[in-house]
Structure formats: C-alpha cells, structure tokens
TIROMI-64902 format. One record per residue: residue number from 1; residue in one letter; x, z, y of N, C-alpha, C in turn. Coordinates in nm, 2 decimals. Atoms other than C-alpha are relative to their C-alpha. Layout:
// residues N
+-----+---------+--------+--------+--------+--------+--------+--------+--------+--------+--------+
! num ! residuo !    n.x !    n.z !    n.y !   ca.x !   ca.z !   ca.y !    c.x !    c.z !    c.y !
+-----+---------+--------+--------+--------+--------+--------+--------+--------+--------+--------+
! NUM !       a !      X !      Z !      Y !      X !      Z !      Y !      X !      Z !      Y !
...
+-----+---------+--------+--------+--------+--------+--------+--------+--------+--------+--------+
END
This chain:
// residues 56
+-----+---------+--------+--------+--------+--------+--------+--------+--------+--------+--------+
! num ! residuo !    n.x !    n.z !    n.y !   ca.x !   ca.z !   ca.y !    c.x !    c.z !    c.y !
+-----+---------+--------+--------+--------+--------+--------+--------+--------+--------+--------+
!   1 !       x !   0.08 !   0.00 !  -0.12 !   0.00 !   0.00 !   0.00 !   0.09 !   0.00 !   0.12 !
!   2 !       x !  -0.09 !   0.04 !  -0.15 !   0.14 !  -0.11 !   0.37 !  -0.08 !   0.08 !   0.08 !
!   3 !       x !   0.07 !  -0.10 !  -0.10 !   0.06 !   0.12 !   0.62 !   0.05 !  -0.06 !   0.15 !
!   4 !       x !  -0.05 !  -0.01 !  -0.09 !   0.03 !   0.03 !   0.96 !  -0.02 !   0.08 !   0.13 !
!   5 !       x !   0.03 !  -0.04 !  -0.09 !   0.07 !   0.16 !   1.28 !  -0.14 !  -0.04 !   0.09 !
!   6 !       x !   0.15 !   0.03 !  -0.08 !  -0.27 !   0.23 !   1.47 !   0.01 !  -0.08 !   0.20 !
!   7 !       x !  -0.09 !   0.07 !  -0.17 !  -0.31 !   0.02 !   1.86 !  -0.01 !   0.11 !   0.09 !
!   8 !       x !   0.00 !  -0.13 !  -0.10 !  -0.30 !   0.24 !   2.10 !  -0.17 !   0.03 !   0.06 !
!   9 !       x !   0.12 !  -0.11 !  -0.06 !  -0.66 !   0.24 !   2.22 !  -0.08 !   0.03 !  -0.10 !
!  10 !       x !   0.05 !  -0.05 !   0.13 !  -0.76 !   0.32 !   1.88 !   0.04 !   0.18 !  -0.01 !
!  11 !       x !  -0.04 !  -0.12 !  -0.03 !  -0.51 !   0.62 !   1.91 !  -0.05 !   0.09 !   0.14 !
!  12 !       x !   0.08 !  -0.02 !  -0.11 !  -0.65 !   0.68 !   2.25 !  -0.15 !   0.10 !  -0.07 !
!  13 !       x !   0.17 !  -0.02 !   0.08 !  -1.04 !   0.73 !   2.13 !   0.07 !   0.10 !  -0.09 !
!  14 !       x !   0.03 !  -0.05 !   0.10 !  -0.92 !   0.89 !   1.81 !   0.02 !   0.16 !   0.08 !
!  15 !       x !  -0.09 !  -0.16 !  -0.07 !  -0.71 !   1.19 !   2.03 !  -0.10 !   0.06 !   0.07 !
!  16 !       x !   0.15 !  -0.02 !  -0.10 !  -1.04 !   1.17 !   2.29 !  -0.10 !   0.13 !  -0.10 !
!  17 !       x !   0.04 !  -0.07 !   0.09 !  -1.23 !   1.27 !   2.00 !  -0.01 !   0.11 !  -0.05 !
!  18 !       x !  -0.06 !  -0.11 !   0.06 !  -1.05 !   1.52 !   1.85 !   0.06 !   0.16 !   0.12 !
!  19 !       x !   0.03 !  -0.08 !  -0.15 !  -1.02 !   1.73 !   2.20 !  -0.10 !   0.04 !  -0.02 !
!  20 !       x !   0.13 !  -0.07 !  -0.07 !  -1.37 !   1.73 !   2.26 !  -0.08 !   0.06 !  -0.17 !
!  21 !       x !   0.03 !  -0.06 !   0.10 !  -1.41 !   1.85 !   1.86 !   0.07 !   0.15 !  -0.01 !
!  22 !       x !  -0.05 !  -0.17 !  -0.01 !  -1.15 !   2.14 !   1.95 !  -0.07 !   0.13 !   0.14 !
!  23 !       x !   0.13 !  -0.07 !  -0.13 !  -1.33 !   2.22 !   2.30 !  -0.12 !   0.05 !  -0.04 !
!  24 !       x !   0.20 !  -0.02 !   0.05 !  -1.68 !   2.24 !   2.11 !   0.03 !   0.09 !  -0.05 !
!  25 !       x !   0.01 !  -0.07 !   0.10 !  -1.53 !   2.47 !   1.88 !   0.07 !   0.14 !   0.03 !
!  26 !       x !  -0.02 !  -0.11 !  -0.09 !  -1.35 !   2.70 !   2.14 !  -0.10 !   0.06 !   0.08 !
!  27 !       x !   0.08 !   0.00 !  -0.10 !  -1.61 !   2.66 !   2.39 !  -0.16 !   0.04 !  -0.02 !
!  28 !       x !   0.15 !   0.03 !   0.05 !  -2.01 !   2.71 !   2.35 !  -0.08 !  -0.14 !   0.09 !
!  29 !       x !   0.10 !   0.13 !  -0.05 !  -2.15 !   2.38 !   2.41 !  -0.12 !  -0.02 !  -0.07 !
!  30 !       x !   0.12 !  -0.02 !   0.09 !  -2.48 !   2.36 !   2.29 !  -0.06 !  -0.10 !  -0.13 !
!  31 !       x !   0.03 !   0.08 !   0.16 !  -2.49 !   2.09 !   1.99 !   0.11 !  -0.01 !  -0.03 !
!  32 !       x !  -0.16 !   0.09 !   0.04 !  -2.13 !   1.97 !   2.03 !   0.07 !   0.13 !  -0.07 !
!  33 !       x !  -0.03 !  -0.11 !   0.07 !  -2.04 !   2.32 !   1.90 !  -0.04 !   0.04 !  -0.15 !
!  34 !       x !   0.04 !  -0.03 !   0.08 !  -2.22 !   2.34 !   1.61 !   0.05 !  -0.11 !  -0.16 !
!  35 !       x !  -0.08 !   0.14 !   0.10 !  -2.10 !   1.99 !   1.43 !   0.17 !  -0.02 !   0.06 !
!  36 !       x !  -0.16 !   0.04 !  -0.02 !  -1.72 !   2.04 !   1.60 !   0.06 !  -0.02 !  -0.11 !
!  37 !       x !  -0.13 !   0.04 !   0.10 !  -1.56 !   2.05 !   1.27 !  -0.07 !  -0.13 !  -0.06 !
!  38 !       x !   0.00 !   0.12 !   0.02 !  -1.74 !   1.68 !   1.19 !   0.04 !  -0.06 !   0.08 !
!  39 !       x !  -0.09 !   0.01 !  -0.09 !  -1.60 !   1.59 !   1.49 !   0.13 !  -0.05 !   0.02 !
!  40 !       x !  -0.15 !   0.04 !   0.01 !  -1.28 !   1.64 !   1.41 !   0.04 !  -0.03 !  -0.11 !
!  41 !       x !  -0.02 !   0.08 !   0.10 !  -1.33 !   1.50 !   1.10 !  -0.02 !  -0.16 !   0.03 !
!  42 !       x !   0.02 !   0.12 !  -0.12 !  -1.46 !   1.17 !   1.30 !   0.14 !  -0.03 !   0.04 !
!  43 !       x !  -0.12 !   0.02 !  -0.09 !  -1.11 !   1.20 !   1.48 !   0.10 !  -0.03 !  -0.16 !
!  44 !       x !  -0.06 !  -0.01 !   0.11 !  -0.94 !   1.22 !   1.16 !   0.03 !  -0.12 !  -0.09 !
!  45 !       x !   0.01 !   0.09 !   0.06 !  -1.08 !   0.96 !   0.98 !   0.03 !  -0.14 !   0.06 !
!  46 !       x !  -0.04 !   0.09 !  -0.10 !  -1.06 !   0.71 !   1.28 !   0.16 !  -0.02 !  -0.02 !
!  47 !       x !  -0.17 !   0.01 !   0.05 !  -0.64 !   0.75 !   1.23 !   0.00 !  -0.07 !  -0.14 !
!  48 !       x !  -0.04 !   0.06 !   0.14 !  -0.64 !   0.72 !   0.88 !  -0.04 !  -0.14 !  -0.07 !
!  49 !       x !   0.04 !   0.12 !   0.03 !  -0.87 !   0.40 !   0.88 !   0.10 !  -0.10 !   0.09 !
!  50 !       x !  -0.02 !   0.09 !  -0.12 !  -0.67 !   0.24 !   1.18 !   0.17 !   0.02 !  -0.07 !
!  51 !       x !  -0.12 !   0.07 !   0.10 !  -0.32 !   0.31 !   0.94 !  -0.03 !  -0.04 !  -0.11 !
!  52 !       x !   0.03 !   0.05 !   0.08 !  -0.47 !   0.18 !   0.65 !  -0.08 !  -0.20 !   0.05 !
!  53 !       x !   0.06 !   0.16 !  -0.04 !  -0.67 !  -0.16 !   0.79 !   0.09 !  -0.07 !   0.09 !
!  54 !       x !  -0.07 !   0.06 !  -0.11 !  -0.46 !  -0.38 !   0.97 !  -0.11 !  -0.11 !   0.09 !
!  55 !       x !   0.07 !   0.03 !  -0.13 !  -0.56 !  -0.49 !   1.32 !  -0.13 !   0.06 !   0.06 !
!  56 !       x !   0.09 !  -0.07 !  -0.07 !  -0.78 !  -0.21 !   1.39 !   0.06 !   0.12 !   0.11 !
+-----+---------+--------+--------+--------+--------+--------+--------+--------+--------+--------+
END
C-alpha cells in the first residue's frame, strides 16, 4: 500500500475540525459538546482517507 501525503486544504479542514471537536469537549457548547468525541473521530478519519486515496 502507497501512502500519500494529504493537500494542504484537506489538512487545513481536517485540523479545523479536530479544534472545534476539542473546544466542544473542554467547553459547554450545547450539541457540539455532546458528539465531540465523533467529531474528532470525523477529523481523524478525514487524514487517514486523504493518506490512503490519492488526490484527495
């Protein structure tokens, strides 16, 4: 398996993501708090699809 590096506004978005999954989960936000750890599973998965598929 070839792994490649993800583009940058893919890494952008995924990082976005994964912020406002740690913010929700420090913070009380009223829904985004409650699903933060899918969130940062969301952020997670976004990387690992964007080094696995090339040209995402």
């Amino acid at each position: 398996m070839r792994l490649n590096a993800p583009k940058k506004i893919v890494w952008t978005i995924a990082l976005i993501v994964g912020l406002v999954g740690i913010i929700a989960q420090l913070v009380a936000i009223p829904f985004l708090s409650s699903i933060s750890f899918w969130i940062m599973g969301l952020a997670w998965l976004l990387l690992i699809l964007s080094t696995v598929l090339k040209g995402l």
